[in-house]
PDB file with SEQRES, HELIX, SHEET and CRYST1 records, atoms N, CA, C and O in Angstrom:
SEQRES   1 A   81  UNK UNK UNK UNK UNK UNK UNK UNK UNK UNK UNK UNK UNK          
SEQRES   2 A   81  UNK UNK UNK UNK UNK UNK UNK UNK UNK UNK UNK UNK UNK          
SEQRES   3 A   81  UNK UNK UNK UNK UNK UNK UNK UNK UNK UNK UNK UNK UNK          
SEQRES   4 A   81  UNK UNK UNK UNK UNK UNK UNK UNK UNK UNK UNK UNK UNK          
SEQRES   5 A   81  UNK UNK UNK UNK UNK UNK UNK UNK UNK UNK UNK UNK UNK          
SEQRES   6 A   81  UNK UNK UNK UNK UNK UNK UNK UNK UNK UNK UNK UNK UNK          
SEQRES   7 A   81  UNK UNK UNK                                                  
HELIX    1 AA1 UNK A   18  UNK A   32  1                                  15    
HELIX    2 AA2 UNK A   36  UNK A   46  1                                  11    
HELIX    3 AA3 UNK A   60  UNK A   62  5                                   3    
HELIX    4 AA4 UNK A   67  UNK A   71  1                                   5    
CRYST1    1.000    1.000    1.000  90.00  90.00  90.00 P 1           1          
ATOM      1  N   UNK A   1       0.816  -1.206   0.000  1.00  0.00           N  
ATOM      2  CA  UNK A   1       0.000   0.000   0.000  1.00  0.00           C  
ATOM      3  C   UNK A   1       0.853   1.262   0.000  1.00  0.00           C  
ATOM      4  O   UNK A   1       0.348   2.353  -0.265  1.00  0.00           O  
ATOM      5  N   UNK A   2       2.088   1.127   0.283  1.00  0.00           N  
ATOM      6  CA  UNK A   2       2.890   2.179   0.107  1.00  0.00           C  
ATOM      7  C   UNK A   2       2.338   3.534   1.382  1.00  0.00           C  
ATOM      8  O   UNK A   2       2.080   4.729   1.237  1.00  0.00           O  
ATOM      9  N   UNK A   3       2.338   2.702   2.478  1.00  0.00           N  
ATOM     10  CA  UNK A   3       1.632   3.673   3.480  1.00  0.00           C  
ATOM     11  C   UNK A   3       2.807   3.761   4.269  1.00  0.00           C  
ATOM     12  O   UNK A   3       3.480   2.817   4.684  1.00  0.00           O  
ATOM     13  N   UNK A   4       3.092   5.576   4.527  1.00  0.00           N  
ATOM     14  CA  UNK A   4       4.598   5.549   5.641  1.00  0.00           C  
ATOM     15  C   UNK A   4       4.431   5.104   7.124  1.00  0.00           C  
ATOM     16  O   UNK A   4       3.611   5.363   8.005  1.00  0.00           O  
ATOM     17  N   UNK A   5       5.173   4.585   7.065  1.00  0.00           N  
ATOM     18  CA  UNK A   5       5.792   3.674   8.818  1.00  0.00           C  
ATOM     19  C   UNK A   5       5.820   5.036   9.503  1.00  0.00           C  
ATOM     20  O   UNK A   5       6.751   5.788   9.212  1.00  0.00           O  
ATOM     21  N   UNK A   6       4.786   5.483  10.490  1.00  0.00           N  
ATOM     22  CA  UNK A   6       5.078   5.959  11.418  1.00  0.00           C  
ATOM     23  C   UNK A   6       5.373   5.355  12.602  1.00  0.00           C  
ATOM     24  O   UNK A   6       4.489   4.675  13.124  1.00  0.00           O  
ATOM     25  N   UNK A   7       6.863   5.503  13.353  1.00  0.00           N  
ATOM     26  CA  UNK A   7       7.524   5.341  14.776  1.00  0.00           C  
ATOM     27  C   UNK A   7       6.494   5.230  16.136  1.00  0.00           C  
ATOM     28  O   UNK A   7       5.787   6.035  16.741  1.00  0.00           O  
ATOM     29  N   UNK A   8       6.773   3.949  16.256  1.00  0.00           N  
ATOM     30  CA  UNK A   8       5.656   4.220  17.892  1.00  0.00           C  
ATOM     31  C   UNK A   8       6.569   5.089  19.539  1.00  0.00           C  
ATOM     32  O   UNK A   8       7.552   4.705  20.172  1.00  0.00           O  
ATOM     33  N   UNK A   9       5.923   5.981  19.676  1.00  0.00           N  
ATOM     34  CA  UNK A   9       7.141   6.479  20.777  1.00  0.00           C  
ATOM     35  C   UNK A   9       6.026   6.303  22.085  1.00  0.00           C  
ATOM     36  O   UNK A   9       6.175   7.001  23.088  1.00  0.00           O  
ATOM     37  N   UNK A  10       5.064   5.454  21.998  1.00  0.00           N  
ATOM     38  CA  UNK A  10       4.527   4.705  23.288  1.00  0.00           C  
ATOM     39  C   UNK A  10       5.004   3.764  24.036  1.00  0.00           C  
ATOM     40  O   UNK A  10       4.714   3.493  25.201  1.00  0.00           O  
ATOM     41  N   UNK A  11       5.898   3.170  23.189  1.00  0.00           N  
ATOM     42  CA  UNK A  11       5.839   1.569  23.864  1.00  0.00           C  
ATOM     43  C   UNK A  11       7.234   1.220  24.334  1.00  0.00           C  
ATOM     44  O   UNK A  11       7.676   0.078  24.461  1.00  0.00           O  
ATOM     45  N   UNK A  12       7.920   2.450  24.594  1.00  0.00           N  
ATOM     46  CA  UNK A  12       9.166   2.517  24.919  1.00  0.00           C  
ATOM     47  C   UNK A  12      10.581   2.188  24.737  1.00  0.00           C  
ATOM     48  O   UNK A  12      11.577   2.208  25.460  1.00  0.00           O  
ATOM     49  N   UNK A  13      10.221   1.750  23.025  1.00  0.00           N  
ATOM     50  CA  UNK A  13      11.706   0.748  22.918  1.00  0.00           C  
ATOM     51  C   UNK A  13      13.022   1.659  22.449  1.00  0.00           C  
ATOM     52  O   UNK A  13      14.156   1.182  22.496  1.00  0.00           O  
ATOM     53  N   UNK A  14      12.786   2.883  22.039  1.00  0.00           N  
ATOM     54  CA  UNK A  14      13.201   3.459  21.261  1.00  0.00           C  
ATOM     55  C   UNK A  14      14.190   4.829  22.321  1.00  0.00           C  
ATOM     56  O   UNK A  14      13.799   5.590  23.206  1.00  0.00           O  
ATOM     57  N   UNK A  15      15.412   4.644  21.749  1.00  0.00           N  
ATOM     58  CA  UNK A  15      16.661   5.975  22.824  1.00  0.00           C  
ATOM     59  C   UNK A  15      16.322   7.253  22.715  1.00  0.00           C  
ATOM     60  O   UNK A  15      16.135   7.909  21.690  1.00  0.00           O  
ATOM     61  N   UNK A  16      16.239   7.637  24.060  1.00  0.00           N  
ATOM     62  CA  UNK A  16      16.262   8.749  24.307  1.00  0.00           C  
ATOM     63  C   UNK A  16      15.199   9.611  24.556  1.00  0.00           C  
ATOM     64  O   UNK A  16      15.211  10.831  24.389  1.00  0.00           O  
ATOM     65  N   UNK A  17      13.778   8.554  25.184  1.00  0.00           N  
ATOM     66  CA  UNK A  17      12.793   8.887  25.574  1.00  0.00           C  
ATOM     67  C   UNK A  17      12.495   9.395  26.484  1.00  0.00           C  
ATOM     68  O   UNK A  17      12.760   8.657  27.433  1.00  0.00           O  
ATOM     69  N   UNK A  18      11.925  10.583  26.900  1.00  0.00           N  
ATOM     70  CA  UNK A  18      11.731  11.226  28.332  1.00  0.00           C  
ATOM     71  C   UNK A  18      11.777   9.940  29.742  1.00  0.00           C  
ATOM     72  O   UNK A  18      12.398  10.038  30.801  1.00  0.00           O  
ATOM     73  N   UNK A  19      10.761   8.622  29.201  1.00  0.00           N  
ATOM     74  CA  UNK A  19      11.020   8.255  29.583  1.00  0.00           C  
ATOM     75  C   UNK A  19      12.023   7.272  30.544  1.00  0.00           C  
ATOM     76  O   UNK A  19      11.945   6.886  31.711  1.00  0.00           O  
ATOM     77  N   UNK A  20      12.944   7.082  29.515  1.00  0.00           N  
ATOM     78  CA  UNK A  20      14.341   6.493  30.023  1.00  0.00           C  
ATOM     79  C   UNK A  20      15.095   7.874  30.764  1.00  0.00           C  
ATOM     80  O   UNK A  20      15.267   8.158  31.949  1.00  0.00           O  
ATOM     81  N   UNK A  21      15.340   8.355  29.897  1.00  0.00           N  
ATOM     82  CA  UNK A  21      16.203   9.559  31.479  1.00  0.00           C  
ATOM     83  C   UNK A  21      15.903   9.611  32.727  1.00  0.00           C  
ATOM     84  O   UNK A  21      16.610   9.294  33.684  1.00  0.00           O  
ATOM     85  N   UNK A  22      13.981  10.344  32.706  1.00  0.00           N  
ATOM     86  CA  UNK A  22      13.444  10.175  34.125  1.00  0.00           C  
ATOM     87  C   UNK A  22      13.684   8.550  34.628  1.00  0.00           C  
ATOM     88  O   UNK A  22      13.761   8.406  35.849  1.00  0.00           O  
ATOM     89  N   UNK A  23      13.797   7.419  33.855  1.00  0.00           N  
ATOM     90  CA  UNK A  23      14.290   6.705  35.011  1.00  0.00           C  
ATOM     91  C   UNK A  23      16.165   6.598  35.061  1.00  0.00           C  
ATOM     92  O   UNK A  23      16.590   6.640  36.215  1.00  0.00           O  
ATOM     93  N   UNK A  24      16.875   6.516  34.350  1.00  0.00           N  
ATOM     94  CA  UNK A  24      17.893   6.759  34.562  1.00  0.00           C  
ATOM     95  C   UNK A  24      18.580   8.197  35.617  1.00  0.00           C  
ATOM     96  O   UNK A  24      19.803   8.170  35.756  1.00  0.00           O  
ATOM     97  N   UNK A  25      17.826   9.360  36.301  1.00  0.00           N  
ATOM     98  CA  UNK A  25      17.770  10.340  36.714  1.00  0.00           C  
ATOM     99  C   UNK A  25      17.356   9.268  38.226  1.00  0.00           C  
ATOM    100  O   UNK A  25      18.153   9.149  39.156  1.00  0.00           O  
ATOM    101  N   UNK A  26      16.184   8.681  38.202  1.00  0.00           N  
ATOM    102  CA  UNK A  26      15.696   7.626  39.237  1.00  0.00           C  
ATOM    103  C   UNK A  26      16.884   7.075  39.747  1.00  0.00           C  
ATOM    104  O   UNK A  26      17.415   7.498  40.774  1.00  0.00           O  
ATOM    105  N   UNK A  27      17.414   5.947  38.925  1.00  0.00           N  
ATOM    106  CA  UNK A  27      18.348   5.285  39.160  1.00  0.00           C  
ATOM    107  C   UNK A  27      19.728   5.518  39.821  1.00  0.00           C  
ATOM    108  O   UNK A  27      20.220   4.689  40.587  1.00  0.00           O  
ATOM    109  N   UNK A  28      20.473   6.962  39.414  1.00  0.00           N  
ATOM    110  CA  UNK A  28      21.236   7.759  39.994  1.00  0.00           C  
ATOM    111  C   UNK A  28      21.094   8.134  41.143  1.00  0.00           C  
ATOM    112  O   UNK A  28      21.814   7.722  42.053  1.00  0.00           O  
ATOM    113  N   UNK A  29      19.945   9.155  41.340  1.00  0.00           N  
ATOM    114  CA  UNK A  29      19.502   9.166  42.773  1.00  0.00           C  
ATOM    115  C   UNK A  29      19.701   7.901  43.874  1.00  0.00           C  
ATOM    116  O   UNK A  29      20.263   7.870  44.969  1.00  0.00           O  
ATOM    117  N   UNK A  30      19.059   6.971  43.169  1.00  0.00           N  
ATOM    118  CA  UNK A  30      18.847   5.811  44.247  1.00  0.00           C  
ATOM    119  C   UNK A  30      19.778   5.339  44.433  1.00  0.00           C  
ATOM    120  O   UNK A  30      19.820   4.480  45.314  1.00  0.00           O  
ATOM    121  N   UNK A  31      20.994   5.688  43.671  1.00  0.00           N  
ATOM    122  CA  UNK A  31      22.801   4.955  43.814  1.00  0.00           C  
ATOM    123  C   UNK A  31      23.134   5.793  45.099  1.00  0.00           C  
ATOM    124  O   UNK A  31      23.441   5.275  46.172  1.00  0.00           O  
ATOM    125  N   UNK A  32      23.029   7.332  44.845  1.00  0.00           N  
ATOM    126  CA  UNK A  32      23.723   8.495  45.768  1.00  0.00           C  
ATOM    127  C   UNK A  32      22.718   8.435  47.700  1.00  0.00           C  
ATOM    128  O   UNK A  32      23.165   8.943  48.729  1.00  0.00           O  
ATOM    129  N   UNK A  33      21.625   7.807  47.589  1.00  0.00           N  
ATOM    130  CA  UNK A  33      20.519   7.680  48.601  1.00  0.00           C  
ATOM    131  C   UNK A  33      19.521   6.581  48.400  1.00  0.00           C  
ATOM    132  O   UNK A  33      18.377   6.841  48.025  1.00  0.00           O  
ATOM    133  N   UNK A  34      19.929   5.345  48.643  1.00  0.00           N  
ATOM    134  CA  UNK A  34      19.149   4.385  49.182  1.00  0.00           C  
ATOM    135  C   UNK A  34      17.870   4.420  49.548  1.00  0.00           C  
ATOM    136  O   UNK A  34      17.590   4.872  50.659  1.00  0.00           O  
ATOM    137  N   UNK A  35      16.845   3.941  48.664  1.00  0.00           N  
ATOM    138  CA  UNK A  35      15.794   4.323  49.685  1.00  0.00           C  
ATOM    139  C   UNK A  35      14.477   5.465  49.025  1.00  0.00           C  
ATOM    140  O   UNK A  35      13.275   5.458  49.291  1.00  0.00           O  
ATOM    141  N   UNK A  36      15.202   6.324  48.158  1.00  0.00           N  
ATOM    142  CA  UNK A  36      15.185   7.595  47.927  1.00  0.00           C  
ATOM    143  C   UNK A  36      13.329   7.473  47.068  1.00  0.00           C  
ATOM    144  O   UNK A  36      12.338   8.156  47.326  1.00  0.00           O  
ATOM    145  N   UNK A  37      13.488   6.350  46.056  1.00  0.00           N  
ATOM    146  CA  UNK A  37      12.557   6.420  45.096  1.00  0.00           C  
ATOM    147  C   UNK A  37      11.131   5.660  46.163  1.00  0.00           C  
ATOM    148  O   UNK A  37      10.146   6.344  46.442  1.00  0.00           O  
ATOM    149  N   UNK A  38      11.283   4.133  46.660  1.00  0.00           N  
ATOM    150  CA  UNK A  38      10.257   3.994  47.778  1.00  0.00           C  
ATOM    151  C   UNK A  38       9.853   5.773  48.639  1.00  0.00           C  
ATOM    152  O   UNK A  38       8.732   6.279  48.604  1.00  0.00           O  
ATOM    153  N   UNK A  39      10.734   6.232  49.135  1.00  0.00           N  
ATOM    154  CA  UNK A  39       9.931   7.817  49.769  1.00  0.00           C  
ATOM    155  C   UNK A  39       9.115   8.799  48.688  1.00  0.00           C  
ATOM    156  O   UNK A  39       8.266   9.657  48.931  1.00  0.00           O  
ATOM    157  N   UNK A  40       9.647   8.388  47.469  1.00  0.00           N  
ATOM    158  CA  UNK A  40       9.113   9.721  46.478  1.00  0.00           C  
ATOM    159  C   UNK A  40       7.543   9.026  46.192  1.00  0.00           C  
ATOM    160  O   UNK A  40       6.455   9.597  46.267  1.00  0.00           O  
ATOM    161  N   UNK A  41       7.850   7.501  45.816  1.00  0.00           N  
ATOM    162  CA  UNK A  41       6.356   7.161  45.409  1.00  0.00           C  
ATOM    163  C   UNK A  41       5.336   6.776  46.761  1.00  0.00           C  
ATOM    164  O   UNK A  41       4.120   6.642  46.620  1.00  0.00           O  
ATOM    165  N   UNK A  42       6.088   6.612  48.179  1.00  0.00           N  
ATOM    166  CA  UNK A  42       4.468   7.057  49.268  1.00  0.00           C  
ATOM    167  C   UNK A  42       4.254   8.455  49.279  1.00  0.00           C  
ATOM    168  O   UNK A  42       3.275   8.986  49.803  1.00  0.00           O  
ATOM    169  N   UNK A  43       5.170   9.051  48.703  1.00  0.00           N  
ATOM    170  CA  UNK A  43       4.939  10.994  48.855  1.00  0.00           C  
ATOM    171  C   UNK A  43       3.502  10.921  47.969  1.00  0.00           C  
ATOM    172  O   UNK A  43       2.385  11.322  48.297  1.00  0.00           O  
ATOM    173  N   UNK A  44       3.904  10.322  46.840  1.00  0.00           N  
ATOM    174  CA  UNK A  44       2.815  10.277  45.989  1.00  0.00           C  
ATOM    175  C   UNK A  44       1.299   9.725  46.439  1.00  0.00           C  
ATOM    176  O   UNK A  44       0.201  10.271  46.331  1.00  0.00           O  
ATOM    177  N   UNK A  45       1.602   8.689  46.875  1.00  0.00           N  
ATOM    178  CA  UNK A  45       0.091   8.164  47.982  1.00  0.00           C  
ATOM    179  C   UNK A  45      -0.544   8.968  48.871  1.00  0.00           C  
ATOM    180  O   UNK A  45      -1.710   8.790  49.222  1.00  0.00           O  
ATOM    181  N   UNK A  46       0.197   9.893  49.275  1.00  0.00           N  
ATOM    182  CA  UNK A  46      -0.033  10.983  50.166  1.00  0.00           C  
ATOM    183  C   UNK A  46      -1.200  11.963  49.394  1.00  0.00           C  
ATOM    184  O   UNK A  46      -2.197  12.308  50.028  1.00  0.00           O  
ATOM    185  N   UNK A  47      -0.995  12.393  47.951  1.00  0.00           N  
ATOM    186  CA  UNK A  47      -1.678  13.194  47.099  1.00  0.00           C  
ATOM    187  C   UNK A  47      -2.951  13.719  47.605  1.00  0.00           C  
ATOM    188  O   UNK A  47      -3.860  12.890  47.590  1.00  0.00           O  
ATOM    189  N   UNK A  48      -3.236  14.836  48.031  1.00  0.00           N  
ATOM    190  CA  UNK A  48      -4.942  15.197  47.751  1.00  0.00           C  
ATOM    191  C   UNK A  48      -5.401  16.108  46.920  1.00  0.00           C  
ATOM    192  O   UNK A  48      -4.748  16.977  46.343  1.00  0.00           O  
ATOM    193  N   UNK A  49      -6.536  15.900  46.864  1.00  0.00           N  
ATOM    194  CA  UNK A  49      -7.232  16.862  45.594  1.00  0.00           C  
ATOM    195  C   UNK A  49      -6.992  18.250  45.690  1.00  0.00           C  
ATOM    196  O   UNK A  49      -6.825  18.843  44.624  1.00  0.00           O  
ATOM    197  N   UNK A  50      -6.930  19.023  46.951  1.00  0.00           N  
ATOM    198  CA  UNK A  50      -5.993  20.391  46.637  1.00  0.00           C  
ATOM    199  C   UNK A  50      -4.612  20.253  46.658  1.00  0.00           C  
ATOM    200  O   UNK A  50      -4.167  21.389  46.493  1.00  0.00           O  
ATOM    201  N   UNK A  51      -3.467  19.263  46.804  1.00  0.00           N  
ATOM    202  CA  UNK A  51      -2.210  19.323  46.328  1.00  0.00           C  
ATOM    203  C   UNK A  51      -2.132  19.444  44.794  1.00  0.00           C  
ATOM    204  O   UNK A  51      -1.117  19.741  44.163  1.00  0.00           O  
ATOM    205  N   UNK A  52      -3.322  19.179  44.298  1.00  0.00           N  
ATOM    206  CA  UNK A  52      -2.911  18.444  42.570  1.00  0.00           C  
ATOM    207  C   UNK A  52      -3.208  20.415  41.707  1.00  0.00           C  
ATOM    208  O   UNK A  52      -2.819  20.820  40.612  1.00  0.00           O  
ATOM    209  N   UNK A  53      -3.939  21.088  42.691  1.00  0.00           N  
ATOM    210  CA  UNK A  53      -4.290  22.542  41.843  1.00  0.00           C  
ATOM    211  C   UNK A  53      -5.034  22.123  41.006  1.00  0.00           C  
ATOM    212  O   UNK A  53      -4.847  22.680  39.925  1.00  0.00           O  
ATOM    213  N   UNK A  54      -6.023  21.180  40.999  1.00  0.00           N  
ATOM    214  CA  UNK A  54      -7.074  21.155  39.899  1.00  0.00           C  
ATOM    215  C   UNK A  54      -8.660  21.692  39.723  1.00  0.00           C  
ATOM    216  O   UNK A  54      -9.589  20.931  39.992  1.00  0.00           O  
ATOM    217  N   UNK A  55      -8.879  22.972  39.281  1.00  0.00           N  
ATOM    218  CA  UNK A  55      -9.821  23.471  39.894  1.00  0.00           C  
ATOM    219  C   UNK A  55     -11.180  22.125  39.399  1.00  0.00           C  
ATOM    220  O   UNK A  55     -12.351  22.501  39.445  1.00  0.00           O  
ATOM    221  N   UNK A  56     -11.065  21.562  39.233  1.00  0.00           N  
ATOM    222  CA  UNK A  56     -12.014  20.330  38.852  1.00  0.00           C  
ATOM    223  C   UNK A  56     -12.158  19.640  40.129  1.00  0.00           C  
ATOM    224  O   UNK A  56     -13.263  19.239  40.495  1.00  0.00           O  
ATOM    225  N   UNK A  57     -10.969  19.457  40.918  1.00  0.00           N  
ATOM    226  CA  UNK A  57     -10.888  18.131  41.610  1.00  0.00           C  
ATOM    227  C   UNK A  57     -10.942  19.278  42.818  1.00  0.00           C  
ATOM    228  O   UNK A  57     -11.003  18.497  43.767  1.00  0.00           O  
ATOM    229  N   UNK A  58     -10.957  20.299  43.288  1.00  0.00           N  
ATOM    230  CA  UNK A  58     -11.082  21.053  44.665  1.00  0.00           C  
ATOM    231  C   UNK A  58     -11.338  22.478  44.392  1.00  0.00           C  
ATOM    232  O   UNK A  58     -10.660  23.286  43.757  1.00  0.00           O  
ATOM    233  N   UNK A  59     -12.456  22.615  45.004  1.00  0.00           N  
ATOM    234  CA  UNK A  59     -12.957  24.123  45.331  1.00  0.00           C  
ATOM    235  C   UNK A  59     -12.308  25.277  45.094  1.00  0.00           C  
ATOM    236  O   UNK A  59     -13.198  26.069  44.782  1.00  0.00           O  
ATOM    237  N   UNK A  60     -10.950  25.999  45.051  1.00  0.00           N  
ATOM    238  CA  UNK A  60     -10.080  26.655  45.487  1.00  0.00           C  
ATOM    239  C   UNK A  60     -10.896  28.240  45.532  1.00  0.00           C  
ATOM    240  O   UNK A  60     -10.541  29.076  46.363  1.00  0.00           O  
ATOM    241  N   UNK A  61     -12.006  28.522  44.549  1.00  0.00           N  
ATOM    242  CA  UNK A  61     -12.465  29.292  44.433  1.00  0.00           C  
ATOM    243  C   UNK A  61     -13.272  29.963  45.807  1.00  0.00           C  
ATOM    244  O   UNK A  61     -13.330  31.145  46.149  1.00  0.00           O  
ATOM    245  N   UNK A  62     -13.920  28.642  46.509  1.00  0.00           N  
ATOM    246  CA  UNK A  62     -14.625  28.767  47.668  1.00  0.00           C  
ATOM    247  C   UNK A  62     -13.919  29.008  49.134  1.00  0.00           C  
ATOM    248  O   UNK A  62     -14.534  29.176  50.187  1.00  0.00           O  
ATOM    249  N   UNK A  63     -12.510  28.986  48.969  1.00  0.00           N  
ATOM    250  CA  UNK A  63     -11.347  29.010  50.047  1.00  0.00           C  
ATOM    251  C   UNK A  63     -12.202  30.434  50.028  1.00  0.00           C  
ATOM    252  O   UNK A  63     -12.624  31.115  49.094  1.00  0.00           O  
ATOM    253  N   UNK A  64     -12.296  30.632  51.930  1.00  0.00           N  
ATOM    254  CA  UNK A  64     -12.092  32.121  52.338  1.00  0.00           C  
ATOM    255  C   UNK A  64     -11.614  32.225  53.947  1.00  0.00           C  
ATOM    256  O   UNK A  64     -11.481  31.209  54.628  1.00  0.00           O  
ATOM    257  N   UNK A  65     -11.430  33.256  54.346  1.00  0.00           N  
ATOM    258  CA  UNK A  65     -11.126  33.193  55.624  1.00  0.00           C  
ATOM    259  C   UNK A  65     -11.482  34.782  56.030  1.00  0.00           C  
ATOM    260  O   UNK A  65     -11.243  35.528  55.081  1.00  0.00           O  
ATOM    261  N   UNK A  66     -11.929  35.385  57.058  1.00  0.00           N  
ATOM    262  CA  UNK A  66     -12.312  36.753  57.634  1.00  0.00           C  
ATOM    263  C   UNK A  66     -10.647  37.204  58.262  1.00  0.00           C  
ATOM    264  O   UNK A  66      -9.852  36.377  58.708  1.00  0.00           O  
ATOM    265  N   UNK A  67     -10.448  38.354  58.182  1.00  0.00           N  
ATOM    266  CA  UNK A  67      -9.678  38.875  59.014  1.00  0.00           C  
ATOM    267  C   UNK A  67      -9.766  38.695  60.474  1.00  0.00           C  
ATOM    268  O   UNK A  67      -8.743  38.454  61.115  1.00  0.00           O  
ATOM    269  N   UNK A  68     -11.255  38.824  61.211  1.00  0.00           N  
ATOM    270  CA  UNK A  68     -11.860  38.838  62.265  1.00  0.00           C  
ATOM    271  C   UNK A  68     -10.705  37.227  63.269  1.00  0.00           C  
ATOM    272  O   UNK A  68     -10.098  37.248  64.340  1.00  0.00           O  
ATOM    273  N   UNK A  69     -10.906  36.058  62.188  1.00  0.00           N  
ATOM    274  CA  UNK A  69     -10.458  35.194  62.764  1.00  0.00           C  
ATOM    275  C   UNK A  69      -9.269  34.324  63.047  1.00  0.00           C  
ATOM    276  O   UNK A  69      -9.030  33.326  63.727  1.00  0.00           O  
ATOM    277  N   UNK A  70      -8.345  35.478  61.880  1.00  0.00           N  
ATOM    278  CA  UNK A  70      -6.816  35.453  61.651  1.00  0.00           C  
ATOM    279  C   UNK A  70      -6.680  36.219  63.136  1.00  0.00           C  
ATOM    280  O   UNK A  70      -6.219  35.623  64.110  1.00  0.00           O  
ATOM    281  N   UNK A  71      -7.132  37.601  63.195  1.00  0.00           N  
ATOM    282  CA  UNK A  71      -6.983  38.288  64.271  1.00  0.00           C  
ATOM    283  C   UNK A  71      -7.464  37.996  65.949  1.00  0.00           C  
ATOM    284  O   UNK A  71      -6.989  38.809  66.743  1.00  0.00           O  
ATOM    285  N   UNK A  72      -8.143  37.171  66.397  1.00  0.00           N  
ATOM    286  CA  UNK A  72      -8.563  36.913  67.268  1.00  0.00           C  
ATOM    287  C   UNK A  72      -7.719  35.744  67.938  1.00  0.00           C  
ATOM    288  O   UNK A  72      -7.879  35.544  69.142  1.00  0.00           O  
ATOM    289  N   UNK A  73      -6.828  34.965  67.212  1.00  0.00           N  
ATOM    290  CA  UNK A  73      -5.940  34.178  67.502  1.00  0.00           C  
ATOM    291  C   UNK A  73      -4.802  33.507  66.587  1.00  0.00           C  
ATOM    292  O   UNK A  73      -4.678  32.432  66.001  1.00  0.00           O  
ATOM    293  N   UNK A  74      -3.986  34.737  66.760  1.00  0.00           N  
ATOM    294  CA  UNK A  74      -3.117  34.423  65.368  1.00  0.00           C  
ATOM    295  C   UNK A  74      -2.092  33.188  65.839  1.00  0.00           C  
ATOM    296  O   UNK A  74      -1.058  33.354  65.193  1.00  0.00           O  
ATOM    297  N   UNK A  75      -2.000  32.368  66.443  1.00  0.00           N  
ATOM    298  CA  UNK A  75      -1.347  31.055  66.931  1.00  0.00           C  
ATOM    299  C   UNK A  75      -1.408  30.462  66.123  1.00  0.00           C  
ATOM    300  O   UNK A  75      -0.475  30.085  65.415  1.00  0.00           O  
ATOM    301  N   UNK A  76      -3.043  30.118  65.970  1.00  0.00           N  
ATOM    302  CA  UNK A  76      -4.154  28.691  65.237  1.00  0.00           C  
ATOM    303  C   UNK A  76      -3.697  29.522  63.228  1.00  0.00           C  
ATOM    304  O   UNK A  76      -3.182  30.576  62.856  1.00  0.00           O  
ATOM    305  N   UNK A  77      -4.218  28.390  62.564  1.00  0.00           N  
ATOM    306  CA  UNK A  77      -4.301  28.232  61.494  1.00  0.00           C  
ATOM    307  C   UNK A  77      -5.563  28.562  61.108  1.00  0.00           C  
ATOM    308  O   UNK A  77      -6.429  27.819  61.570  1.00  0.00           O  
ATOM    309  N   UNK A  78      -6.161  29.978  59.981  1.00  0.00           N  
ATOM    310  CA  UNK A  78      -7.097  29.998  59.789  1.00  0.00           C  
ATOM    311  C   UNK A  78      -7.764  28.920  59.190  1.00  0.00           C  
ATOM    312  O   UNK A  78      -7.151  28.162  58.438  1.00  0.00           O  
ATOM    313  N   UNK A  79      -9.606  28.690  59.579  1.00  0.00           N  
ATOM    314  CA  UNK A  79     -10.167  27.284  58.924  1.00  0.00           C  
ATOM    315  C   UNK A  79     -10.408  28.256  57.579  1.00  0.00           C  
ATOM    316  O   UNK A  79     -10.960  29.340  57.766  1.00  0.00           O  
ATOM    317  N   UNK A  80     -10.105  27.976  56.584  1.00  0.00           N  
ATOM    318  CA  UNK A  80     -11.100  28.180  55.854  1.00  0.00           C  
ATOM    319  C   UNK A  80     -12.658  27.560  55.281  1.00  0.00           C  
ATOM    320  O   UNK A  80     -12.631  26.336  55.410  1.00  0.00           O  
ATOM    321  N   UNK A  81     -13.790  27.956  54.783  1.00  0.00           N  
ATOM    322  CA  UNK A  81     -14.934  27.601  54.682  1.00  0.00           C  
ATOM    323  C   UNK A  81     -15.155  27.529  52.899  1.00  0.00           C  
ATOM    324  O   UNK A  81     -16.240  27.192  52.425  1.00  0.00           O  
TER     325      UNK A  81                                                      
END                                                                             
């Protein structure tokens, strides 16, 4: 059919893919600190819907807080509502 071969850059076989660095970048790390990549991926388990900044996945718009209650006890952490 004389149809051009387009390159699959999904399936990872191919040099010099974002993917291979970020793990070769992995791999380094984990030579210089033991340990290092297990802490990065429970960091990741940790994730919540306002860490990610997605105004889809959390309110951010509805965040407020009064002066009244910053000021009445500036120790505490304002709640916001």
């Amino acid at each position: 059919m004389n149809s051009p071969i387009i390159p699959c850059d999904l399936c990872g076989s191919q040099d010099g893919l974002q993917r291979q660095q970020v793990k070769q970048s992995l791999d380094q790390r984990e030579k210089n600190a033991p340990g290092r990549r297990q802490v990065m991926f429970r960091a990741l388990m940790n994730a919540r819907a306002s860490h990610l900044l997605d105004p889809k996945l959390f309110d951010f718009m509805g965040l407020s807080h009064s002066k009244d209650e910053i000021d009445a006890d500036s120790s505490e952490i304002p709640q916001f509502r």
